[in-house]
N, C-alpha and C positions, 0 to 999 in steps of 0.2 A: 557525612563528608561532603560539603559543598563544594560545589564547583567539580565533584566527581562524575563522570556520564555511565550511569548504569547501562546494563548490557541491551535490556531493553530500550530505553531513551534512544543509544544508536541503533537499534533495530527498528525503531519507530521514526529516528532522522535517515538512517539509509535508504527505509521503504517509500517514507516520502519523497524525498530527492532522486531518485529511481522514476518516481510516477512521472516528476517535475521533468526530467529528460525525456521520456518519452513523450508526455504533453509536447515537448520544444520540438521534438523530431517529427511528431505529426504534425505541425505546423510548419515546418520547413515542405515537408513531400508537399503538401496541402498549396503552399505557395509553387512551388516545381511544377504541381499539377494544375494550377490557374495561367502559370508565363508560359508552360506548354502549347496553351488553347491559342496563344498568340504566336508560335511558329508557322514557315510556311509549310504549306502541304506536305506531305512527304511519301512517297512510294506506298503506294495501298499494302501490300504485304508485311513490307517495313514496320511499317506506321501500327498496324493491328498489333502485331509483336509487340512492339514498343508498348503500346498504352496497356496489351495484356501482364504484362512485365510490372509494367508502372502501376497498375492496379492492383496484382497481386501483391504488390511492396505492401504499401497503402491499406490495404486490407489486413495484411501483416503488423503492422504499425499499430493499427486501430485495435485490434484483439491484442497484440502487447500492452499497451496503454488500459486497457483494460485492466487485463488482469497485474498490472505493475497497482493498481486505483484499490484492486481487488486484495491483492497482500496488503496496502496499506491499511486499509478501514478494518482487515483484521484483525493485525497486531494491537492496535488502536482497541477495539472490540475485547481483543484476551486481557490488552492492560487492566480495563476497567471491569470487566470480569474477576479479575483476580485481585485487585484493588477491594471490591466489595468485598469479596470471602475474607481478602486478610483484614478488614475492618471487623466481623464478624468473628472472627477468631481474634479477635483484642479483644474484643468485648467482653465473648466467652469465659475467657482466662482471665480479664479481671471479675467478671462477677464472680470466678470460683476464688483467685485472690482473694476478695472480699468478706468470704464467707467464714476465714478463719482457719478452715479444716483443713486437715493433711491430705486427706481424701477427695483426688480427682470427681467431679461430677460430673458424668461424660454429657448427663441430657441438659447440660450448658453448653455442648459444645456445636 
């Protein structure tokens, strides 16, 4: 069925595009946290808060991003995992095809 998106496909476009947002999000904090450096001073108390906060985001972000990278390369990983087995189970089953016999050959399989 062309042009149909198997369940996996959007599990493989969601998990990408998932990564792709977080990528974008870390680079926005990233930018927040360079125009930051160019504020003026601000209240020693305040200011600690603030970058603790800002950091913790950020640090936040970086470990999402991560593992948003980390679901992706697996699904990716099981596709092709499971791509090989069911080639191998074609195979199988045609060679037992082949052979004529009614009789499953399991040590083809």
């Amino acid at each position: 069925m062309a042009g149909v998106e198997t369940e996996l496909q959007r599990m493989q476009r969601t998990a990408h595009e998932a990564a792709t947002i977080g990528d974008n999000l870390k680079a926005v904090m990233t930018a927040l946290d360079n125009a930051m450096g160019g504020l003026a001073p601000m209240d020693g108390q305040i200011k600690n808060v603030f970058w603790q906060g800002h950091s913790n985001h950020l640090d936040a972000v970086t470990r999402l991003c991560a593992k948003l990278h980390q679901m992706s390369e697996g699904i990716t990983t099981s596709k092709t995992g499971y791509e090989a087995e069911d080639s191998s189970s074609q195979t199988a089953f045609t060679q037992v095809a082949g052979t004529g016999g009614t009789v499953l050959d399991t040590t083809k399989l």
